[in-house]
C-alpha positions as CSV (number, residue, x, y, z in Angstrom):
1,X,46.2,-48.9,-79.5
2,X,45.3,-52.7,-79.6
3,X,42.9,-52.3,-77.3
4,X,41.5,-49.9,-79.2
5,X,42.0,-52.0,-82.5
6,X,40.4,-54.8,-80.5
7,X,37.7,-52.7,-78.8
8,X,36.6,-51.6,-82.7
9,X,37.1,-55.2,-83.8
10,X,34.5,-56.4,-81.3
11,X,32.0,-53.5,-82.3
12,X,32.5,-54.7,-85.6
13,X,31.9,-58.4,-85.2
14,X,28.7,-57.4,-82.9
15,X,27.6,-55.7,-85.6
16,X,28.0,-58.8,-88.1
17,X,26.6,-60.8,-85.4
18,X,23.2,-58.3,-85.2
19,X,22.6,-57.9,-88.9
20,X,23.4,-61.6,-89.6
21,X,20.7,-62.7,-86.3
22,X,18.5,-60.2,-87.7
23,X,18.8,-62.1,-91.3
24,X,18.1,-64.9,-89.6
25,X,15.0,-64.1,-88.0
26,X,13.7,-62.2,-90.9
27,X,13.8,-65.2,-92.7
28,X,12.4,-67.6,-90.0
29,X,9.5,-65.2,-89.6
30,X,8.9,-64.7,-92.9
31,X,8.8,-68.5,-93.6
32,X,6.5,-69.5,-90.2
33,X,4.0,-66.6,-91.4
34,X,4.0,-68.8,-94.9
35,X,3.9,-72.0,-92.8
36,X,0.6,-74.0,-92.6
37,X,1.1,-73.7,-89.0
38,X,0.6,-70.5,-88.5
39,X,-2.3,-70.4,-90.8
40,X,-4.1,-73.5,-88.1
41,X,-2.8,-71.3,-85.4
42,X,-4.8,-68.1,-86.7
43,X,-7.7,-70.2,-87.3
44,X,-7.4,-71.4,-83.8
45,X,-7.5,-68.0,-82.3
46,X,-10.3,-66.6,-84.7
47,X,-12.5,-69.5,-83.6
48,X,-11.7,-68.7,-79.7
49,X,-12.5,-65.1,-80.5
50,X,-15.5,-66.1,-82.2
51,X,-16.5,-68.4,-79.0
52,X,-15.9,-66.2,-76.5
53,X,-17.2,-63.1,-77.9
54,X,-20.4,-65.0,-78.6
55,X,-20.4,-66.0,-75.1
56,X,-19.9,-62.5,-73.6
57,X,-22.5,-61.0,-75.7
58,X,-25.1,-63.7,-74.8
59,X,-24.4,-63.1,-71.1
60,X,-24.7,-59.3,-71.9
61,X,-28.0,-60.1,-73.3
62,X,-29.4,-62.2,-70.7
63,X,-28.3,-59.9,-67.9
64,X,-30.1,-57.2,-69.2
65,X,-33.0,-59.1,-70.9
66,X,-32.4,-57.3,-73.9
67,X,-35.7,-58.0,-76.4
68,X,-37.7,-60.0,-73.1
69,X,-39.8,-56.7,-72.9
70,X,-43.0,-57.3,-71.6
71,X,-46.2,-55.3,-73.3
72,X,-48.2,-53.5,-70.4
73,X,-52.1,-55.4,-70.5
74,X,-55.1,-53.3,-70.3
75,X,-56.7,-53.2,-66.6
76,X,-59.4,-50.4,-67.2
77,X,-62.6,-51.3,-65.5
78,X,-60.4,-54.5,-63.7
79,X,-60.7,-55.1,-59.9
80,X,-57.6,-54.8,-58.1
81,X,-57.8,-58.8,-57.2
82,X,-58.5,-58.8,-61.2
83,X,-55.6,-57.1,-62.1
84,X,-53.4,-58.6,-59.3
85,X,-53.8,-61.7,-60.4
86,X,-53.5,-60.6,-64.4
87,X,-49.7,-59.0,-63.5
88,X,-48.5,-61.9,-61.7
89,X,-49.1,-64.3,-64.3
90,X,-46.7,-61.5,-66.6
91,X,-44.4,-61.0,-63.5
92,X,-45.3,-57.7,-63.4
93,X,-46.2,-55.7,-60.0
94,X,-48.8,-52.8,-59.2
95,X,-48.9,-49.7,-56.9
96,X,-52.2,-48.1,-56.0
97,X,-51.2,-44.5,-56.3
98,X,-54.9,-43.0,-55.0
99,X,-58.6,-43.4,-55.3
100,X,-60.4,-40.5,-57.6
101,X,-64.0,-39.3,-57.7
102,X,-66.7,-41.9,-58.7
103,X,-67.0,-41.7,-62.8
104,X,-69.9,-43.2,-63.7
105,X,-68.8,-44.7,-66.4
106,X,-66.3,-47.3,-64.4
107,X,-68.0,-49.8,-62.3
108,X,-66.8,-48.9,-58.6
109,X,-63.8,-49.4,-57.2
110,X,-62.0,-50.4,-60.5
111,X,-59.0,-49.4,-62.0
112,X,-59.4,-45.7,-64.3
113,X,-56.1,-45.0,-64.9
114,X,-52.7,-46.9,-65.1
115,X,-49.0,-45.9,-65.9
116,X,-47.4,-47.0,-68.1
117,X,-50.4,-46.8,-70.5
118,X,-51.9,-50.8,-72.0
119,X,-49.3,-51.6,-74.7
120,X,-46.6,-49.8,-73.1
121,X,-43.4,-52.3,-73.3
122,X,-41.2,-52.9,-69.8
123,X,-39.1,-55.3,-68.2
124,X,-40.1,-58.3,-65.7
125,X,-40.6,-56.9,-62.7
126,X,-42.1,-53.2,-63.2
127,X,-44.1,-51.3,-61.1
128,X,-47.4,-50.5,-62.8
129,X,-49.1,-48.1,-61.0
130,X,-52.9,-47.6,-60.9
131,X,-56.0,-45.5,-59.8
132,X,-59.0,-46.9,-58.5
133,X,-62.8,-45.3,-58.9
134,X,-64.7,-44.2,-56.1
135,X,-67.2,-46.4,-54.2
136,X,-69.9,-43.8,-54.9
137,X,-70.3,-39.9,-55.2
138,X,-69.7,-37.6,-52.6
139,X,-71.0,-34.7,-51.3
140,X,-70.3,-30.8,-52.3
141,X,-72.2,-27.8,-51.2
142,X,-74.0,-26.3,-53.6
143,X,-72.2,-22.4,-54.3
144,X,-74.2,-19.2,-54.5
145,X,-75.3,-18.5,-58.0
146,X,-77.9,-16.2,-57.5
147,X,-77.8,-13.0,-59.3
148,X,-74.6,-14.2,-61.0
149,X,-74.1,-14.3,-64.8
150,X,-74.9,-17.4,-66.8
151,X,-71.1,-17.2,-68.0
152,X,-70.2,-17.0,-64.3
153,X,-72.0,-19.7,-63.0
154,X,-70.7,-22.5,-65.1
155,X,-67.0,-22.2,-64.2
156,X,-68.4,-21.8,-60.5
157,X,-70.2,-25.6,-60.6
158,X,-67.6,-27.0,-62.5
159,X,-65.4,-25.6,-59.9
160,X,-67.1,-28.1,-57.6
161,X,-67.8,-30.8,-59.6
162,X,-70.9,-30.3,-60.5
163,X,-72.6,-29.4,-64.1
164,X,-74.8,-27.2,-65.6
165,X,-78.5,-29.0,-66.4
166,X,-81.5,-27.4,-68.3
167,X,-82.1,-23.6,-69.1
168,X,-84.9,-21.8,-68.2
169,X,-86.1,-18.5,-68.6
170,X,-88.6,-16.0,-66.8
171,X,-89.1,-12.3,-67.6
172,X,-86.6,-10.3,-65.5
173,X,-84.8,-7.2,-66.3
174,X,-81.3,-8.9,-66.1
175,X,-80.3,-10.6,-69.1
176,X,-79.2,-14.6,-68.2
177,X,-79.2,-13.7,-64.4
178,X,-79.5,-16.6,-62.9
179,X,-82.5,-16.4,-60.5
180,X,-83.1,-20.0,-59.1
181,X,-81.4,-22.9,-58.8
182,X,-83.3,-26.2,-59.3
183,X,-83.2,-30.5,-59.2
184,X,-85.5,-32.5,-60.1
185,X,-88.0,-29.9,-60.2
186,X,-87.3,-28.9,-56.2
187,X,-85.9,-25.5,-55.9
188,X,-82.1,-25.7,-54.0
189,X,-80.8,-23.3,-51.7
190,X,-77.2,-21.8,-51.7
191,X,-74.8,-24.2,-49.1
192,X,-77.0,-27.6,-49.4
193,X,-75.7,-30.7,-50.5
194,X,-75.8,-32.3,-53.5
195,X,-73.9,-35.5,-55.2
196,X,-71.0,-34.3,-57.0
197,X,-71.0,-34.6,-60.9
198,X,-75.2,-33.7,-60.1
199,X,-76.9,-31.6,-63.2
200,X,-77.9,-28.3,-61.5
201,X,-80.7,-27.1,-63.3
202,X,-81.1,-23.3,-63.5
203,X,-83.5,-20.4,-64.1
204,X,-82.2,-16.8,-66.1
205,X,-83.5,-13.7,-66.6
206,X,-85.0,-13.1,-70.0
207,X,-83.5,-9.6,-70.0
208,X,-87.5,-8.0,-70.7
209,X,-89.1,-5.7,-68.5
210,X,-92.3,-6.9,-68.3
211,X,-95.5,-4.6,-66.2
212,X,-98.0,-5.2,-64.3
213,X,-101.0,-3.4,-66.3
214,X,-103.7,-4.2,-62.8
215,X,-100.9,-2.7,-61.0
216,X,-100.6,0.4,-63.3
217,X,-104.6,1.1,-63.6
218,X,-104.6,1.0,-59.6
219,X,-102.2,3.8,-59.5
220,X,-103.5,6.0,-62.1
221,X,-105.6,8.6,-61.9
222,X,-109.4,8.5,-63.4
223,X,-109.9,11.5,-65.7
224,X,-112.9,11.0,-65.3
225,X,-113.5,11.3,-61.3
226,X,-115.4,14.4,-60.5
227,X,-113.7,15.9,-57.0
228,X,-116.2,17.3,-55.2
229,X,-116.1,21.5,-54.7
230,X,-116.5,22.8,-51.0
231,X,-119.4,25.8,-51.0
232,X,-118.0,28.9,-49.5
């Protein structure tokens, strides 16, 4: 029974003990959040957040090179010595992807094409990859267009590379059939060679019958021949 008395006793006391600690602390908490020295304690912390999240975003940036993009220049009609030379001084690097059919239009062997496209924005050290014009023309065999369709024979020289020059007509039955092929005057031949991109000049039918009237007066029969009658 004491022990029990005493056992409750000391539960009780512990209990004293916790709610008067608790008091205690309560109150010592309550008067160091109040105190000036917690107060140069938060600012001291705020200011290390401040510093270090400055720091790490900084670092973030410059690993990255977030806003040091670099605009792409413009090397159309540029050698590729020319535009070599132009990247490097960007720290940018080029790839020669292929070289396309001469275009007249682009000195040879200069840059026609480039990816990314001139003011394109990338970082230090992209690829930019080019394609360089032809030394010079080349050859293609001239197709078959004879007795073809105007309509037909376009998409058929285009379909090689070449183009469709000056229209002609002569009098022939089949309406813009084409009946000669020419260049520079000199009549060409299905299967000879030409320069590509070459202006293919070519001769149609006019779709009128036309006659021969000398041929039709040496086939027809004078009315007014007299055959001569064998005597019995």
């Amino acid at each position: 029974m004491i022990i029990k008395q005493n056992y409750i006793f000391f539960e009780t006391n512990n209990l004293y003990v916790f709610i008067y600690l608790r008091k205690i602390i309560f109150m010592g908490l309550r008067k160091y959040l109040t105190s000036k020295v917690f107060f140069a304690q938060m600012l001291v912390a705020l200011g290390v957040i401040a510093v270090v999240s400055y720091v790490f975003f900084h670092w973030i940036t410059y690993i990255t090179r977030h806003g040091q993009e670099i605009v792409v220049p413009d090397l159309s009609k540029l050698s590729a010595e020319q535009a070599e030379e132009k990247l490097d001084e960007m720290k940018l690097d080029y790839i020669i992807l292929d070289t396309v059919d001469f275009r007249p239009e682009f000195p040879k062997l200069t840059i026609v094409d480039q990816e990314p496209k001139a003011g394109s924005k990338v970082k230090e050290g992209r690829k930019i990859y080019i394609k360089i014009n032809a030394e010079k023309f080349t050859m293609v065999s001239l197709p078959d267009l004879v007795e073809k369709t105007y309509r037909q024979a376009v998409p058929t020289l285009e379909a090689v590379g070449l183009k469709a020059g000056e229209i002609t007509y002569k009098p022939y039955l089949g309406k813009d059939m084409v009946l000669e092929m020419r260049m520079n005057g000199r009549k060409l031949k299905a299967g000879e060679k030409v320069l590509k991109s070459s202006k293919i000049d070519l001769v149609l039918g006019d779709g009128k019958v036309v006659f021969d009237e000398t041929e039709l007066d040496s086939t027809a029969v004078d009315s007014t021949e007299i055959l001569p009658v064998h005597e019995q």
